[in-house]
N, C-alpha and C positions, 0 to 999 in steps of 0.2 A: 612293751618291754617285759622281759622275763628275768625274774632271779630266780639264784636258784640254791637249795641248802638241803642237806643230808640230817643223818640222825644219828643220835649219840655217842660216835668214836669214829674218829680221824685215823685212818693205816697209815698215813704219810707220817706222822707224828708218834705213831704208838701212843695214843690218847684216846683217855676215852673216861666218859660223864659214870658209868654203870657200873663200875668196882662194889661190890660188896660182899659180903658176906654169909657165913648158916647163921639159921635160926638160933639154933641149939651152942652157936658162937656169941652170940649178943651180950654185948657187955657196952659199957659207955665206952672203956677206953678204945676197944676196937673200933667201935663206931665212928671214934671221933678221928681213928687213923684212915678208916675209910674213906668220911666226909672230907679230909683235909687232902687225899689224894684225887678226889673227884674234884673237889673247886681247883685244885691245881691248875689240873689238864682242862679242865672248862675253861679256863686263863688262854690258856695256850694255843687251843683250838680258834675261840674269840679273834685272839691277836692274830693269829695264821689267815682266815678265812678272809680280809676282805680284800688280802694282795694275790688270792688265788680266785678269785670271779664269786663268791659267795654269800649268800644277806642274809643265809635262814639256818637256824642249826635247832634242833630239836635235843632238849636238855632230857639225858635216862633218867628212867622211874627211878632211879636205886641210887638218885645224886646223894641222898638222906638213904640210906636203906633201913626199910623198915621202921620209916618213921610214922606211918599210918596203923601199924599194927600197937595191940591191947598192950604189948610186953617192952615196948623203946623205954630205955633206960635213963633218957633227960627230958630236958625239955629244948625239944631240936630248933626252934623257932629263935627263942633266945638267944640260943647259944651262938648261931650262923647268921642272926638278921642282918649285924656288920658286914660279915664278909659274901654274901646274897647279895645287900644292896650297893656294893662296892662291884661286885662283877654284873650288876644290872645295868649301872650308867659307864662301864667301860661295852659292854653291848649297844646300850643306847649311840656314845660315840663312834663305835667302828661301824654304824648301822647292823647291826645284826638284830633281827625278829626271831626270837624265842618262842618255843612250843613244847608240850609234853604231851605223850601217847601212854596212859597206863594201859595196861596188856587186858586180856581175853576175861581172866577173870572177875573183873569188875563191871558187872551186871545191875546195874541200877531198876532193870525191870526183872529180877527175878524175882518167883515166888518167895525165897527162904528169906523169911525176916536176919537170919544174920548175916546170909550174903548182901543182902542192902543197905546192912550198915557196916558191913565192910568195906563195899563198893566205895559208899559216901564219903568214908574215913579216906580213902586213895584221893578221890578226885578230891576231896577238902584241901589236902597234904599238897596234891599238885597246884591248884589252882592259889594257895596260899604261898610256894615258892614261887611263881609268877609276879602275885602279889609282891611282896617284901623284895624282889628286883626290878620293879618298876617297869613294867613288859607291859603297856598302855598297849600296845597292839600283840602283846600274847597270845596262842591260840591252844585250847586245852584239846584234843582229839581225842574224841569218844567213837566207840562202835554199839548200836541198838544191843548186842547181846543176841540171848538166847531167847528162840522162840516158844517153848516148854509145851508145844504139841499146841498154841492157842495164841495166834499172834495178834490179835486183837486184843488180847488180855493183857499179853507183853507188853505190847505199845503202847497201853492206859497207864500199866503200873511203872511202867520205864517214866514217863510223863509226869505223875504223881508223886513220884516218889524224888524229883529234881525240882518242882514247882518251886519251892521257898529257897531253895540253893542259893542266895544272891551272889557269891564270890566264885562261883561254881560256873554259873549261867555268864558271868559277865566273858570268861574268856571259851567258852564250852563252844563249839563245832564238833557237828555228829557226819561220823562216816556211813558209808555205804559198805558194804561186802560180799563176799566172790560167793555166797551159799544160799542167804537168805533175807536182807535187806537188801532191796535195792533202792536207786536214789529217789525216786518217787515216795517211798514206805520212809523216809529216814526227811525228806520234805516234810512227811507228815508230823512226825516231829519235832521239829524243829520249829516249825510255825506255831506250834504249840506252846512251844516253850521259847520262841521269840530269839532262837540264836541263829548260828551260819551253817553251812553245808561243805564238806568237802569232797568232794568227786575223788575216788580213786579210779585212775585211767583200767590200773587191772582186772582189779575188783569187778566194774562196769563192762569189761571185754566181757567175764563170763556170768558174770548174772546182770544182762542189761534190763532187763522186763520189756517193758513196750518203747520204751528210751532207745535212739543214736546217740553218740557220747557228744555230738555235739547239741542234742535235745535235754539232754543230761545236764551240760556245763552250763547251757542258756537258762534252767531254773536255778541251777545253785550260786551264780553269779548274784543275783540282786540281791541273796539274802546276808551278801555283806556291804556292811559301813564302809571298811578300808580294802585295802588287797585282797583280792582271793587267794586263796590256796586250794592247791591240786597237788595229787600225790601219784605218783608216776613209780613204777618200774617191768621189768618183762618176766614172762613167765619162764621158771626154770624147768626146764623140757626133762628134768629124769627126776623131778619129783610129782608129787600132789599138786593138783591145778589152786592155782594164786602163791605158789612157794615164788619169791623172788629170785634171779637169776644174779650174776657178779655184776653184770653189764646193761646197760638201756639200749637194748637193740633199735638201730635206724628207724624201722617203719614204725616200732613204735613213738617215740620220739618226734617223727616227722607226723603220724598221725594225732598227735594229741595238739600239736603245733597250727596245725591246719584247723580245729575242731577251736581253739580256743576264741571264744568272744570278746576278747576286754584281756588290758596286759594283767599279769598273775605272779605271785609265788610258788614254785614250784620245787617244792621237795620229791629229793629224787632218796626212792626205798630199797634201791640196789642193796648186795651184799656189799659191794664195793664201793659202798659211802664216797666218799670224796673222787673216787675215781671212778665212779658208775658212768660217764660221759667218754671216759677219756679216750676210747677209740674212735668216738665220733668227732670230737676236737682236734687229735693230729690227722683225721684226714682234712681238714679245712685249714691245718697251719696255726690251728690256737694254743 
């Protein structure tokens, strides 16, 4: 069986988790108009999702914006932990499985001592919204980062620098990517550090290393307790190779389908979130 959930704003709905705001804007009160329009539409989205075929919805970095950063203005934990764990167990009831993706910059193996403890300060921020909504099968999606001309070095200090992480590691699943990890390099990780694997279908089209994507999905299978997850979309042909396209084109779709060992969770990274299938649905009548 496949489910299947998108990431952080619904077009159908005009909703969306990532509302925020400048730096150079940060104030409580703003913040707090922010946060309170994000948990809104996370309501909203929740309640929609499971009368439209959906289990999985991936909560934006920016639910809190800027709550990881030196300058946040409360104390964001406090303040929300009610209303977190109030839309944690209306997710638990509608079955929806929760995830967070912080973005590109959050390099836990870089050299610069304070991009590492920036990095740490993100993944703490996300892994502790998880936490305080009760997302027992949550899953935090990391990318290795930057190889800084020495990827053996990367890899150690990427490794090192997550070891004592315990609230970090418990929901942490590391990706593969379209440049320079691929899912063997991102295994090695992971066993390391004792978490899960996520296969991106795209990713793995153009950096497979010695891996088929069905060689690929048969390692990173076992290294989960519950559901896998696989991350799915196609390439948009007039951008940069791995930009995602609106749509999940057929062959890809039917090849990831064919490839897969064991049923999954399947977040689809379309632009077209919720509607990334949907040409492939009305020609079968769904």
């Amino acid at each position: 069986m496949i489910r299947l959930g998108y990431p952080c704003e619904n077009l159908t709905l005009r909703a969306s988790t990532n509302h925020t705001l400048r730096l150079a804007s940060l104030s409580e009160e703003r913040v707090w108009a922010k946060v309170a329009e994000n948990l809104k539409d996370l309501e909203r989205i929740l309640r929609w999702n499971p009368g439209h075929g959906f289990h999985l919805f991936r909560v934006g970095q920016h639910l809190i914006p800027f709550a990881s950063h030196p300058a946040f203005p409360y104390d964001w934990e406090g303040a929300h932990k009610a209303e977190l764990s109030r839309l944690g167990a209306l997710a638990r009831a509608l079955g929806q499985r929760l995830s967070m993706h912080p973005a590109q910059y959050v390099n836990p193996g870089s050299p610069s001592p304070k991009v590492v403890e920036r990095s740490l300060a993100e993944l703490r921020y996300s892994a502790r919204v998880l936490s305080l909504m009760g997302a027992e099968d949550g899953v935090l999606v990391l990318h290795l980062g930057g190889a800084y001309g020495d990827k053996p070095g990367a890899l150690r200090r990427f490794v090192e620098n997550l070891r004592g992480e315990g609230e970090v590691l418990r929901y942490l699943a590391l990706e593969n990517d379209e440049r320079l990890w691929g899912v063997e390099e991102v295994m090695e990780a992971a066993e390391a550090l004792g978490v899960r694997v996520v296969v991106d279908a795209l990713h793995h089209a153009l950096n497979p290393g010695r891996l088929s994507l069905e060689e690929a999905l048969a390692l990173a299978f076992p290294t989960w307790q519950g559901r896998p997850k696989v991350h799915l979309a196609s390439q948009d042909p007039a951008r940069r190779p791995g930009a995602h396209a609106f749509y999940v084109a057929r062959e890809d779709w039917e090849r990831l389908l064919a490839a897969l060992p064991a049923p999954a969770d399947l977040m689809l990274e379309a632009k077209g979130k919720e509607r990334a299938l949907q040409p492939l649905l009305d020609k079968v009548g769904a």
